[in-house]
PASEBA-1860 file (N, C-alpha, C; in nm, 3 decimals):
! residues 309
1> XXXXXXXX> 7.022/15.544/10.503/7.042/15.405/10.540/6.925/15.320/10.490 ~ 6.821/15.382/10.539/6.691/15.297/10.455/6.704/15.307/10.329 ~ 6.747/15.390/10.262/6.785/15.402/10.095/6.844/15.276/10.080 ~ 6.952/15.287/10.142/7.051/15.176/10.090/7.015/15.014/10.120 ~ 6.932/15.044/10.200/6.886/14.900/10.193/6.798/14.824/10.137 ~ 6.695/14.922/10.109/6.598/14.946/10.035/6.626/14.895/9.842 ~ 6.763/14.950/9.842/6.822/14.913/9.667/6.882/14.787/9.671 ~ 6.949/14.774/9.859/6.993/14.679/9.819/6.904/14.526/9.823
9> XXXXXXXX> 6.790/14.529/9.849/6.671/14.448/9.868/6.595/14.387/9.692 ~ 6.634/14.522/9.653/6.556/14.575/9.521/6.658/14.496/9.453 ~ 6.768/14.515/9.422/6.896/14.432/9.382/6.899/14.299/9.372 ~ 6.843/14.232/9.521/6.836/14.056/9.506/6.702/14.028/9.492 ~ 6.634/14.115/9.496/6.492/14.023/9.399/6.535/14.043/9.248 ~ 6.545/14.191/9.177/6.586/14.145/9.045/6.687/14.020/9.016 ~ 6.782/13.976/9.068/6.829/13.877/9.091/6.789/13.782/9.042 ~ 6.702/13.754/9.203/6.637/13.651/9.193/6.523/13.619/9.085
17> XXXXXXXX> 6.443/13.687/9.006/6.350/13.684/8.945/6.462/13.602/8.825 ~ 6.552/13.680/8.775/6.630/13.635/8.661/6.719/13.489/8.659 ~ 6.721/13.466/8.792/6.759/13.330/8.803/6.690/13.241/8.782 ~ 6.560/13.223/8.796/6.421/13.181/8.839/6.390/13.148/8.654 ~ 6.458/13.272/8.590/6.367/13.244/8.459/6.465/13.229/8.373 ~ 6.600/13.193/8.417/6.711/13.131/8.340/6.669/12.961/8.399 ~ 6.644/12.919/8.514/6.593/12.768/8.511/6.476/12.738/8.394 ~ 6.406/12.796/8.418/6.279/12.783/8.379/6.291/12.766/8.196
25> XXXXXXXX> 6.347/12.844/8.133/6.444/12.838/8.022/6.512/12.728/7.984 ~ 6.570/12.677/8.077/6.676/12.577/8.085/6.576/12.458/8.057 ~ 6.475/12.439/8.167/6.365/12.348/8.155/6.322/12.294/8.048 ~ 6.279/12.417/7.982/6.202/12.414/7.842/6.275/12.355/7.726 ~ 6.408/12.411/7.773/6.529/12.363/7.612/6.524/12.225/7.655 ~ 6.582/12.171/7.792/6.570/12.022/7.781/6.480/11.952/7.729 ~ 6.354/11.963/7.815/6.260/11.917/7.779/6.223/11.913/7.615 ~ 6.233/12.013/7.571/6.223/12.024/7.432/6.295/11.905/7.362
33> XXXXXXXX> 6.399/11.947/7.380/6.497/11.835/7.328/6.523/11.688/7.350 ~ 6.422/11.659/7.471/6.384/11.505/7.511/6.277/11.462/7.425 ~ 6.151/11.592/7.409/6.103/11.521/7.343/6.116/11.476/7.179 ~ 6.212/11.585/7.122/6.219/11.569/7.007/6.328/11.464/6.969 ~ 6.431/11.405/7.057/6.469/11.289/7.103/6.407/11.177/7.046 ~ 6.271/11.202/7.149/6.195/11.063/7.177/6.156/11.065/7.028 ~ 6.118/11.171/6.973/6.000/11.171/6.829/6.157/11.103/6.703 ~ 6.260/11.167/6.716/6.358/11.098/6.587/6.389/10.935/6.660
41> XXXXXXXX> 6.381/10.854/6.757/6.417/10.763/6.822/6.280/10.697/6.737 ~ 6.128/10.759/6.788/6.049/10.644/6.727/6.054/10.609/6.623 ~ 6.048/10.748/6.518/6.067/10.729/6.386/6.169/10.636/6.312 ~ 6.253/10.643/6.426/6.420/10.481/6.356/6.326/10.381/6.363 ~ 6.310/10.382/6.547/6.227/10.234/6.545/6.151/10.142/6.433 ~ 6.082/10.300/6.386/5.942/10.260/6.294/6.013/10.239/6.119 ~ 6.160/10.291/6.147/6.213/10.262/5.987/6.278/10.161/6.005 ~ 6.368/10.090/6.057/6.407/9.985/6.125/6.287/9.883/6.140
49> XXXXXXXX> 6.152/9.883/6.224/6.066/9.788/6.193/6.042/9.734/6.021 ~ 6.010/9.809/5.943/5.965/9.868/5.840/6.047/9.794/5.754 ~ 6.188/9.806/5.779/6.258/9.785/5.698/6.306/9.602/5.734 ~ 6.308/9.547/5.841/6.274/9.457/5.868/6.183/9.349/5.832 ~ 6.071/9.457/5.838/5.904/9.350/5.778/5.956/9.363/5.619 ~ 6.051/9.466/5.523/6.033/9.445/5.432/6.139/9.319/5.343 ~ 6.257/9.318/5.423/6.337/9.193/5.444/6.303/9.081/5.471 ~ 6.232/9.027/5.552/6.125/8.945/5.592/6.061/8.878/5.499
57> XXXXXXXX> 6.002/8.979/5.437/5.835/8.953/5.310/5.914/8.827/5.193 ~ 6.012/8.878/5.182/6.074/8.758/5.066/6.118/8.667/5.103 ~ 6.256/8.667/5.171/6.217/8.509/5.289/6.061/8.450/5.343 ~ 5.980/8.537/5.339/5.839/8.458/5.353/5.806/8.399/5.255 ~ 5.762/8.483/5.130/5.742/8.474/4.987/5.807/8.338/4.932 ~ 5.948/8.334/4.979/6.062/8.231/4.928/5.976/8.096/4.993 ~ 5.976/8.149/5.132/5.931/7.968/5.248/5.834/7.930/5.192 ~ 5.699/8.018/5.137/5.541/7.986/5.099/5.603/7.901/4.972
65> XXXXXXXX> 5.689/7.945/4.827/5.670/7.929/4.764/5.729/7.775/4.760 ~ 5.836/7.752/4.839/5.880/7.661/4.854/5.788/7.494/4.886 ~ 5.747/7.563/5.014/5.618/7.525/5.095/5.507/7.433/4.960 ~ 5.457/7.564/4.884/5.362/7.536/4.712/5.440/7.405/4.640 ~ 5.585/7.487/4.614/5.613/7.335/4.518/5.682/7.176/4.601 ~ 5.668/7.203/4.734/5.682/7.046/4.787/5.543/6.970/4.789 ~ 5.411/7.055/4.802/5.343/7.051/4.799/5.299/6.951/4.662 ~ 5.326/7.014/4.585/5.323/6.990/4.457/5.345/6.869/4.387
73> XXXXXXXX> 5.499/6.838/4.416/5.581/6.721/4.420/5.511/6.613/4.515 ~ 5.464/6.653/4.655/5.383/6.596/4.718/5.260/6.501/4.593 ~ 5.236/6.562/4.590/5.057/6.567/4.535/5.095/6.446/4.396 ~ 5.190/6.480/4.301/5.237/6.446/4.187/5.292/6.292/4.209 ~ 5.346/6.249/4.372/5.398/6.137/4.378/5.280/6.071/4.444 ~ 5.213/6.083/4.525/5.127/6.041/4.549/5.001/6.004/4.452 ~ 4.995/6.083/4.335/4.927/6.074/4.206/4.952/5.943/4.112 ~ 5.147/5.924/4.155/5.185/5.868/4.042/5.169/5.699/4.105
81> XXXXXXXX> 5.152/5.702/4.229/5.175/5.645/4.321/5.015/5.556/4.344 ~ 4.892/5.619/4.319/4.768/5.571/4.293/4.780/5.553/4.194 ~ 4.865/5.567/4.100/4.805/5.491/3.948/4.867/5.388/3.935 ~ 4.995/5.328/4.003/5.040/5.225/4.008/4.971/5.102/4.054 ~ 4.919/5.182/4.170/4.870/5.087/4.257/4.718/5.040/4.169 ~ 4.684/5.117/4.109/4.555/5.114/4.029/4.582/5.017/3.921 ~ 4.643/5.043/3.866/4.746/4.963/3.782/4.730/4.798/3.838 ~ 4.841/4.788/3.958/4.889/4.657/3.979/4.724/4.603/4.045
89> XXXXXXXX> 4.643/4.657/4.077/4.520/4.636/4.098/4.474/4.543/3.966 ~ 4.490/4.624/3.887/4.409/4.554/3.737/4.443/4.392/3.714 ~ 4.589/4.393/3.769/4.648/4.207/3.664/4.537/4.132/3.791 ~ 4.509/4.042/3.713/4.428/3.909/3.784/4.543/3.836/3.870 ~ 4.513/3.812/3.962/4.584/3.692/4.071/4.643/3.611/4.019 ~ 4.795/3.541/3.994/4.857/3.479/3.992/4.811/3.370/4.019 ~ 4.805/3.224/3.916/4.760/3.157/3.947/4.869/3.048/4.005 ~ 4.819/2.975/4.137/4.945/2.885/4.216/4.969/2.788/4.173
97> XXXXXXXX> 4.803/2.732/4.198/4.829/2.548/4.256/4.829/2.520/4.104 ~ 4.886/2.368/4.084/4.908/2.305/3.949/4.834/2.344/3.866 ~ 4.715/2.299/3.950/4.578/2.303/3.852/4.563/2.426/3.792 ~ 4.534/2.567/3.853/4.498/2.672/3.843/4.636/2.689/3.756 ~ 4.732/2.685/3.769/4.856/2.731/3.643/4.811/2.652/3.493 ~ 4.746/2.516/3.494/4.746/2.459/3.384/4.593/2.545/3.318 ~ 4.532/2.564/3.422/4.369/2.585/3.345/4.429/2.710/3.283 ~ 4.526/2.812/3.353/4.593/2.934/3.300/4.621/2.927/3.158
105> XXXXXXXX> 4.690/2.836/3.151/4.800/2.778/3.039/4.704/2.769/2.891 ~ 4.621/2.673/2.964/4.510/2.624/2.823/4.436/2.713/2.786 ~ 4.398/2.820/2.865/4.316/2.938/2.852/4.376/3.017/2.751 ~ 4.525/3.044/2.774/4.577/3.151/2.692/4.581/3.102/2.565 ~ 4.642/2.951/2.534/4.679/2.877/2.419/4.515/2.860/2.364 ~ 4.414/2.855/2.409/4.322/2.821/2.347/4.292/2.976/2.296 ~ 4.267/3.062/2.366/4.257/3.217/2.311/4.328/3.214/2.145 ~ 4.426/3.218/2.171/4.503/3.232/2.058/4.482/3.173/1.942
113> XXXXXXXX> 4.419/3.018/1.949/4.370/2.940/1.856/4.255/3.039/1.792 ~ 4.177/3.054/1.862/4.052/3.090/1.871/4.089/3.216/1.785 ~ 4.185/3.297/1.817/4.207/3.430/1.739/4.252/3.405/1.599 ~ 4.299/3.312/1.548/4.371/3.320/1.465/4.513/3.366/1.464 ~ 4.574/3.375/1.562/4.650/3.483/1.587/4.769/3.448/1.451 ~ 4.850/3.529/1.473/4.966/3.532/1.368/5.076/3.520/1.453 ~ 5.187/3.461/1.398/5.329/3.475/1.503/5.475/3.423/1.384 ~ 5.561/3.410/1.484/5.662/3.344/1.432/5.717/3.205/1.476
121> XXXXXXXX> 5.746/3.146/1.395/5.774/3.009/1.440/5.879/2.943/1.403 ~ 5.967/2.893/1.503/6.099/2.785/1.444/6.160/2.653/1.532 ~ 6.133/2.584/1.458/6.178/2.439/1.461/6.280/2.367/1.430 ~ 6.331/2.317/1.531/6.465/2.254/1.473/6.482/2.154/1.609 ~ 6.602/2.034/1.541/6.660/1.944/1.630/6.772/1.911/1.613 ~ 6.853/1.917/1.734/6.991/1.928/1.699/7.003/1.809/1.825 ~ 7.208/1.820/1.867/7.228/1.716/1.959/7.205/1.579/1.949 ~ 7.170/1.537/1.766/7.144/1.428/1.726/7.236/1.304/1.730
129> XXXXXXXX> 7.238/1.178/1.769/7.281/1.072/1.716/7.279/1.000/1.580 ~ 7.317/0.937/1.521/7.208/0.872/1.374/7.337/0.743/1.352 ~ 7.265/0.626/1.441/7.290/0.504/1.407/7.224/0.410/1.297 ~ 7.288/0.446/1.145/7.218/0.423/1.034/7.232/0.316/1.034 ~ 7.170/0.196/0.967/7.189/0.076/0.931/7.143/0.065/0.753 ~ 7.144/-0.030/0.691/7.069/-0.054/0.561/7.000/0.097/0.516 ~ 6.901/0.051/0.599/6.741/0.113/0.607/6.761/0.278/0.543 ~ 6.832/0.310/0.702/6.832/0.475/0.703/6.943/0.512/0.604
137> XXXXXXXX> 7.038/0.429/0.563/7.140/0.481/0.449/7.090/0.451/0.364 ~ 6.950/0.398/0.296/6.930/0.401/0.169/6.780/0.509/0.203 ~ 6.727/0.565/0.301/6.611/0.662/0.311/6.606/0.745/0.432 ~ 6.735/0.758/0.481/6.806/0.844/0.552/6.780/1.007/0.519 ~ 6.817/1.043/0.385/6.718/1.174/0.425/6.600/1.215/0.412 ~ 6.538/1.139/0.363/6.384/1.162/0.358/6.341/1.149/0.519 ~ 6.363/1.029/0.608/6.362/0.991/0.758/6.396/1.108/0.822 ~ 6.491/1.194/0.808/6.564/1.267/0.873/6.528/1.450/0.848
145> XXXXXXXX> 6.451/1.441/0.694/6.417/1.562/0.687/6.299/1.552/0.739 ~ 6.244/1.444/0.716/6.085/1.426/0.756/6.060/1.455/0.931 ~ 6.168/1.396/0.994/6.147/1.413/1.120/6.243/1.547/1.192 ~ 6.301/1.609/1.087/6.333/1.754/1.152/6.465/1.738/1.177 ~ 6.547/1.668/1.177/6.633/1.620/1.215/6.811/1.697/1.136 ~ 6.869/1.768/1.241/6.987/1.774/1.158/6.962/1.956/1.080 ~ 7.083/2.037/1.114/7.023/2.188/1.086/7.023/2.186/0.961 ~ 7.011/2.108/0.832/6.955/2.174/0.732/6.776/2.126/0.694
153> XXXXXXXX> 6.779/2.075/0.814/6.636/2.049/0.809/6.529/2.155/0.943 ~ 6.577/2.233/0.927/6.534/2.359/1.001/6.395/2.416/0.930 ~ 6.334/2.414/1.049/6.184/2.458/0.959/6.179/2.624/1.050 ~ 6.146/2.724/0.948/6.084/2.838/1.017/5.989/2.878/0.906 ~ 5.890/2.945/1.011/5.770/3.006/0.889/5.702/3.147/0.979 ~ 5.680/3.248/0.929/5.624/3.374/0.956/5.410/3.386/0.908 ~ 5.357/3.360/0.989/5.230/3.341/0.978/5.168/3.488/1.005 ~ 5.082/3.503/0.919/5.010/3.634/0.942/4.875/3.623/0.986
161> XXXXXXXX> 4.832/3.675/1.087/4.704/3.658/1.139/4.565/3.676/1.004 ~ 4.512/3.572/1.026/4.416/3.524/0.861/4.438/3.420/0.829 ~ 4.604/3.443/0.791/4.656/3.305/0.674/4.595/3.157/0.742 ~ 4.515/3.175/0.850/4.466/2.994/0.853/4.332/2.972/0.785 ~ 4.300/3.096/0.767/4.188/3.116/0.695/4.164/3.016/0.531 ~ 4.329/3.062/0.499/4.336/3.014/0.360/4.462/2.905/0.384 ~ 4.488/2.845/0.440/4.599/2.730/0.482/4.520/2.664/0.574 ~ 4.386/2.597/0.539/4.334/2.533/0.682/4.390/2.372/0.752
169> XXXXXXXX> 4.477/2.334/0.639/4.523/2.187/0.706/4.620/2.197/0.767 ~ 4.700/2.347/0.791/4.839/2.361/0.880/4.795/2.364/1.016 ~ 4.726/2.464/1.044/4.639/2.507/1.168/4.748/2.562/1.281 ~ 4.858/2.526/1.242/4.995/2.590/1.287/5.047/2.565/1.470 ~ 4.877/2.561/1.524/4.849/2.537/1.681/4.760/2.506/1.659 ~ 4.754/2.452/1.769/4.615/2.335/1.860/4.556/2.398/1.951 ~ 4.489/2.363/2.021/4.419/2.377/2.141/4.496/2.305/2.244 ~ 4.479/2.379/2.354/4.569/2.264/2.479/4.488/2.218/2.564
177> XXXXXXXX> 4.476/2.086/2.566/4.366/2.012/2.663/4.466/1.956/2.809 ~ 4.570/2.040/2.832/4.690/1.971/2.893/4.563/1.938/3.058 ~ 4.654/1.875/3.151/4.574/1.832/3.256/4.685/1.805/3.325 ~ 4.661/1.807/3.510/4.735/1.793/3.632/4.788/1.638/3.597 ~ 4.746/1.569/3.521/4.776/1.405/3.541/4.885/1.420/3.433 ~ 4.883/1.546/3.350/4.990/1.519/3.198/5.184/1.593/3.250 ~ 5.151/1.665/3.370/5.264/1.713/3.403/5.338/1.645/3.588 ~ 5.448/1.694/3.588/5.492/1.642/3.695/5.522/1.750/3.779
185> XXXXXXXX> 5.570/1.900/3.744/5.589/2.048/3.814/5.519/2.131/3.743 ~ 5.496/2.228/3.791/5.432/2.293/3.739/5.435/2.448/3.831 ~ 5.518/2.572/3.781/5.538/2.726/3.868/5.463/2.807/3.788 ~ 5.480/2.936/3.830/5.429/3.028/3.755/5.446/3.153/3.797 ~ 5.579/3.239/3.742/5.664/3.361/3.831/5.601/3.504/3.728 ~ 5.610/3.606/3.795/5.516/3.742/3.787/5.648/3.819/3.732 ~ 5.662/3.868/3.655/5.774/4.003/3.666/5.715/4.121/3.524 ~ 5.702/4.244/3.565/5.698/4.366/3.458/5.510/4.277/3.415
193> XXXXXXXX> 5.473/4.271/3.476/5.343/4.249/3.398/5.299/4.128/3.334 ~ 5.426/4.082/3.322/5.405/3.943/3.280/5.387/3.802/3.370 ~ 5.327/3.696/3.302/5.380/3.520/3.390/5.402/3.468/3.291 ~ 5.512/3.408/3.377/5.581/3.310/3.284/5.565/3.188/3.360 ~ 5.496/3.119/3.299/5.469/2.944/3.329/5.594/2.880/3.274 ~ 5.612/2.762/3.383/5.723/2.655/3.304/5.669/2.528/3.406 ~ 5.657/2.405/3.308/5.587/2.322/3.317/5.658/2.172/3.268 ~ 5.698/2.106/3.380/5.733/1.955/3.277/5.695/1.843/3.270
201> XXXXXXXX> 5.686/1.817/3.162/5.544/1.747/3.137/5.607/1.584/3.105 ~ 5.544/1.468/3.151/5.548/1.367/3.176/5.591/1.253/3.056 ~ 5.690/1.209/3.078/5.734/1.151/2.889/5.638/1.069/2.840 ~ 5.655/1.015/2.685/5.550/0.999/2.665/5.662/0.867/2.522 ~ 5.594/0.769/2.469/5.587/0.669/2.394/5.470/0.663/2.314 ~ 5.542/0.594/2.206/5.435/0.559/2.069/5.530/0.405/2.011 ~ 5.379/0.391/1.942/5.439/0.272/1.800/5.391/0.260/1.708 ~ 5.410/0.201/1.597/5.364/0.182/1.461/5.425/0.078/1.436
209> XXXXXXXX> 5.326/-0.011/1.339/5.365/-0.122/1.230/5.251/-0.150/1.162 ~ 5.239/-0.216/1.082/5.144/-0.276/0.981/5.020/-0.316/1.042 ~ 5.065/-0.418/1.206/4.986/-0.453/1.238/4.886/-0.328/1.370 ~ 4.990/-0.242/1.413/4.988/-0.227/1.537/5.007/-0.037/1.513 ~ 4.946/0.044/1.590/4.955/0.198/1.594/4.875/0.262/1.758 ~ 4.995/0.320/1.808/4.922/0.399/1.966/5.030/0.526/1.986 ~ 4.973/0.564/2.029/5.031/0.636/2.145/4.977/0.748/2.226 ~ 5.079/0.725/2.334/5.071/0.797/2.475/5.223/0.903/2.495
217> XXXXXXXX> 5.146/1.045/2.431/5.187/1.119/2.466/5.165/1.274/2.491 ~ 5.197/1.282/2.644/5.065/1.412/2.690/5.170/1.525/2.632 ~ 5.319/1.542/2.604/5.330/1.645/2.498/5.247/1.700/2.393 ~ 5.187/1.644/2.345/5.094/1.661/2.233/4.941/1.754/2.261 ~ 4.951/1.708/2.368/4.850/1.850/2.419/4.883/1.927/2.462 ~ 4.972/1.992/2.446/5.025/2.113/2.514/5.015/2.269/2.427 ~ 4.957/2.191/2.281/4.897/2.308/2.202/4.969/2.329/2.044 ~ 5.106/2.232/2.083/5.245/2.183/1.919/5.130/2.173/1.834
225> XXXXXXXX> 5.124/2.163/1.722/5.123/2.113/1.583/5.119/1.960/1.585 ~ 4.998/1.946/1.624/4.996/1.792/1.617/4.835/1.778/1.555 ~ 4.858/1.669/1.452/4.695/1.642/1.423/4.670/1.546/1.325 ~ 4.572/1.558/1.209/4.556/1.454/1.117/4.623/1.505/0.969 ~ 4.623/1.626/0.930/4.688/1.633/0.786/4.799/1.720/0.769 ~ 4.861/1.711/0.712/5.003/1.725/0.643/5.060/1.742/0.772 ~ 5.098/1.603/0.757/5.218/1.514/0.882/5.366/1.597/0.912 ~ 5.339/1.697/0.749/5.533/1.725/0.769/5.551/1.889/0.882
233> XXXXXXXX> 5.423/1.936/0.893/5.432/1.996/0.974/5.439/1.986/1.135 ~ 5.392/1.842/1.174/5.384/1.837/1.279/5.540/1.834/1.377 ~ 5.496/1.898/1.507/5.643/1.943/1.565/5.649/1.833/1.690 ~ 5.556/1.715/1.693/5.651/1.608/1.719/5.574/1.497/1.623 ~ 5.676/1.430/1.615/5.682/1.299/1.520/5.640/1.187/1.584 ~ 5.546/1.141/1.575/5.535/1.037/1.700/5.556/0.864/1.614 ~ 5.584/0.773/1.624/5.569/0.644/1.556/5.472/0.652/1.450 ~ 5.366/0.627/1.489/5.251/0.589/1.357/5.280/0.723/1.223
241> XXXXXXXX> 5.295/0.824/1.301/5.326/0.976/1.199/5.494/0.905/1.098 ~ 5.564/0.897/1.158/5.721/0.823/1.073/5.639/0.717/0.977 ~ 5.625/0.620/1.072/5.569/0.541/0.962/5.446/0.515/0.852 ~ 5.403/0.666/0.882/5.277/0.680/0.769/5.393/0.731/0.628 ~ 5.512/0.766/0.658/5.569/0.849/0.563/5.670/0.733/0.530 ~ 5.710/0.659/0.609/5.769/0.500/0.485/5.675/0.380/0.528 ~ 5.590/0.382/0.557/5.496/0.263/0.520/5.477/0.184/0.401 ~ 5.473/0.254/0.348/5.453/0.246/0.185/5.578/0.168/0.128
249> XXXXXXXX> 5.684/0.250/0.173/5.812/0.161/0.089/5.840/0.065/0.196 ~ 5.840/0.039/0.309/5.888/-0.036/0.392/5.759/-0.107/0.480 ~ 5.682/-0.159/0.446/5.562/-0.198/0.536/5.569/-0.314/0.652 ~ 5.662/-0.385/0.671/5.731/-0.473/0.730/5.780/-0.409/0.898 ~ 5.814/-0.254/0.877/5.901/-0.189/0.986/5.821/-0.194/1.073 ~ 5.895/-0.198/1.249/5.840/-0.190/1.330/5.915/-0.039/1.392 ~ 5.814/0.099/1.432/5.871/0.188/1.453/5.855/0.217/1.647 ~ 5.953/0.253/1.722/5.918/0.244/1.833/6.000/0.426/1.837
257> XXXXXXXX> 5.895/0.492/1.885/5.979/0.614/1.914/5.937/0.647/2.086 ~ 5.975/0.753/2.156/6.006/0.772/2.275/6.011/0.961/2.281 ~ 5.980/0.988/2.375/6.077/1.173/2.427/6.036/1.130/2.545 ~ 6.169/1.204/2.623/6.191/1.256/2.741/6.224/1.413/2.798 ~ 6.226/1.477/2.913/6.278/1.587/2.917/6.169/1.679/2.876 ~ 6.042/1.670/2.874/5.964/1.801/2.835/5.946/1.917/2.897 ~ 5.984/1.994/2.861/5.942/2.136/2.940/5.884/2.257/2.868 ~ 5.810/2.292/2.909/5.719/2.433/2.839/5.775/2.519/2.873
265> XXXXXXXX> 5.771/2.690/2.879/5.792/2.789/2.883/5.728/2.842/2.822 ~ 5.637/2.910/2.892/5.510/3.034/2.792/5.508/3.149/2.900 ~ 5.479/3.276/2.827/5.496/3.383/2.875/5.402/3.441/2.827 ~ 5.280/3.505/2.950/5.172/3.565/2.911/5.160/3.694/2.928 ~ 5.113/3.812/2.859/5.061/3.912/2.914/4.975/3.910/3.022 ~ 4.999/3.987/3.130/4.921/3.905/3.284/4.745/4.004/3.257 ~ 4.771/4.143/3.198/4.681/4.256/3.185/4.578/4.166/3.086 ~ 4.619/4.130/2.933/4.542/4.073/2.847/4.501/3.897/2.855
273> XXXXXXXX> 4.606/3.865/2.872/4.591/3.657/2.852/4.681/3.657/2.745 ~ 4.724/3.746/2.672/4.766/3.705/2.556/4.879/3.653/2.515 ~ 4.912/3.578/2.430/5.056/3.524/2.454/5.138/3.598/2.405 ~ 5.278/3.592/2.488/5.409/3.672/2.446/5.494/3.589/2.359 ~ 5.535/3.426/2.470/5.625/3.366/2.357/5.638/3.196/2.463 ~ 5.600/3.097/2.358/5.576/2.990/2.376/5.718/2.899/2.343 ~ 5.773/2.841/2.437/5.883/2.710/2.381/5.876/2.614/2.413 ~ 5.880/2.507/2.310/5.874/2.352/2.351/5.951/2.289/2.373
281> XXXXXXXX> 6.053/2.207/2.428/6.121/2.141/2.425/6.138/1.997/2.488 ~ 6.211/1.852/2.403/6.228/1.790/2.441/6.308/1.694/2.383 ~ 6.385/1.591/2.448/6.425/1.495/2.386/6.398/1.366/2.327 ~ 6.417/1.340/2.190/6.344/1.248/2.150/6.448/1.138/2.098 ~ 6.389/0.961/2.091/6.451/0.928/2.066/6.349/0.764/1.959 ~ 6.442/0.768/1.818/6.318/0.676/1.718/6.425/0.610/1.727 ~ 6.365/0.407/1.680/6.421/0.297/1.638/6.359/0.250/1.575 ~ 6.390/0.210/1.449/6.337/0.204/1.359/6.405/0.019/1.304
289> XXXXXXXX> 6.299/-0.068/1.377/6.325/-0.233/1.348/6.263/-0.255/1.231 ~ 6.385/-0.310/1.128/6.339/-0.400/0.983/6.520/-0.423/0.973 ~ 6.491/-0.448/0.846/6.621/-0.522/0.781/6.730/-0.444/0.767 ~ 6.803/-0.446/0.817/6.929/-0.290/0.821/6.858/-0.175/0.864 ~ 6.777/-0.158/1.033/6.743/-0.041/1.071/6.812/0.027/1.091 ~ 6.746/0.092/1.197/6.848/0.182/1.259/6.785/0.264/1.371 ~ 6.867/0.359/1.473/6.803/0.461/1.579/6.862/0.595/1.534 ~ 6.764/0.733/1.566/6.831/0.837/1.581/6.767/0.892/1.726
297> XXXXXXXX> 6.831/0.982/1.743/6.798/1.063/1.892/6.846/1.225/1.845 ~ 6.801/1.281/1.927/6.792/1.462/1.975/6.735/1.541/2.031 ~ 6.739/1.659/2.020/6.684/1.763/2.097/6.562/1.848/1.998 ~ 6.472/1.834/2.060/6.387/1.899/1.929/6.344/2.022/2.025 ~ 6.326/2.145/1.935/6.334/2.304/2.019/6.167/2.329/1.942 ~ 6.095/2.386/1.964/5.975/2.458/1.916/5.967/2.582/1.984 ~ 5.989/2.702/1.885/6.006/2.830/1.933/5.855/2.878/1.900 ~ 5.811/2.954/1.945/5.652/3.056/1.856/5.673/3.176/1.965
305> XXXXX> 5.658/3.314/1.863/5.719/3.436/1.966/5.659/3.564/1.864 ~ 5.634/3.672/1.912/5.586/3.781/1.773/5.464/3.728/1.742 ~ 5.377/3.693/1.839/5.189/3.683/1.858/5.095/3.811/1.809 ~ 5.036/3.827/1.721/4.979/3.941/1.698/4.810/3.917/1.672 ~ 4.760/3.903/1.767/4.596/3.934/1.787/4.539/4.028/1.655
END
């Protein structure tokens, strides 16, 4: 009996020992396998991070580079943007009041004298009347070429900077002594670098005869072709000028001439002073008293444009 109990004692400890080390077994495989779990789990993480930061890097790469050339464009407009301003810095102040537009005016026109400059030039008068009598139908075109009158009496001439050098009685321009008392408006508008003055200037009368020679006219300073020798250039005709050219055959005449309507237009380089392009215009009107006179009237144009310093 003690035998048998004895084996059978012996029986549930072997048992038990083998149960004990089938857990214990069991333990180890789990565990094992949690941790080697955990170790392929980090390793995703860390390829997955990895692969992330490397997706990333060029969308970064892309934003920086982007980032560089606004930058860039930045920098380039703001560049272009100080030189303008540097630029519009340079032109001298617009000049307003009358005065300051005329002293403008004479400044540039006198420059130019002063240079010699070279340009182009054309003259003509159209919109004419011609109430001939005697007079002008027997010296009608000499009167009429002499005073510009009528488009085949169209004057143009191409001057080269020098040629007054060796043409000194044309002189082609004057000096402008114009003054606040010689005009009645007077603006002066800015655009692309340029001013353009426009100015109208106060009419003006003359006379001539044998006995008698004047005149008052502040056109004539405005810088035209006006002066003492070779009359046929001058680009206005004033009385005593007509009748220096039939005096001679007609010494008896009494010449009364007139313009109205003057207006300038000159256009300066605002950076230099220099002139771009000068126009004269006005309406004129001669009567010419003797024995079968006569009147003409028109529009006389004075272009000068293609200034070369």
């Amino acid at each position: 009996m003690k035998r048998i109990i004895a084996l059978i004692l012996a029986g549930m400890l072997v048992f038990s020992l083998a149960a004990c080390g089938g857990n214990e077994t069991a333990e180890t495989t789990t565990a094992a396998s949690e941790t080697e779990a955990d170790v392929i789990a980090t390793e995703a993480i860390a390829d997955v991070t990895e692969a992330t930061a490397t997706t990333e890097a060029p969308a970064a790469d892309a934003t920086e580079a982007v980032s560089g050339a606004e930058t860039v464009t930045a920098d380039a407009t703001a560049a272009s943007e100080a030189t303008s301003a540097a630029e519009a810095t340079t032109l001298p102040a617009a000049p307003a009041t009358t005065e300051e537009i005329i002293a403008y005016y004479n400044t540039a026109i006198n420059k130019a004298y002063d240079a010699k400059v070279g340009f182009n030039k054309e003259r003509y008068t159209d919109n004419e009347t011609l109430n001939a009598g005697f007079l002008l139908k027997t010296f009608g075109d000499l009167i009429y070429s002499f005073m510009g009158i009528g488009a085949e009496n169209k004057y143009t001439m191409d001057v080269t900077k020098g040629q007054w050098e060796s043409d000194v009685p044309h002189h082609y321009l004057r000096k402008s002594t114009l003054s606040a008392a010689d005009v009645t408006k007077a603006t002066c508008t800015e655009n692309n670098g340029k001013y353009t003055i426009t100015m109208n200037v106060k009419d003006g009368t003359s006379k001539a005869s044998k006995s008698e020679s004047w005149t008052k006219a502040p056109i004539d300073k405005c810088g035209i072709c006006v002066g003492d020798a070779d009359k046929s250039y001058f680009d206005h005709k004033t009385a005593p000028v007509i009748y220096s050219a039939i005096g001679e055959v007609l010494s008896s005449a009494v010449i009364e001439e007139s313009y109205s309507n003057a207006k300038i237009v000159c256009v300066i380089d605002a950076a230099t002073g220099n002139l771009v392009s000068l126009t004269v215009e006005f309406d004129i009107d001669v009567v010419i008293d003797a024995a079968g006179g006569g009147n003409a009237t028109g529009q006389t144009h004075i272009l000068y444009k293609n200034f070369k310093y």
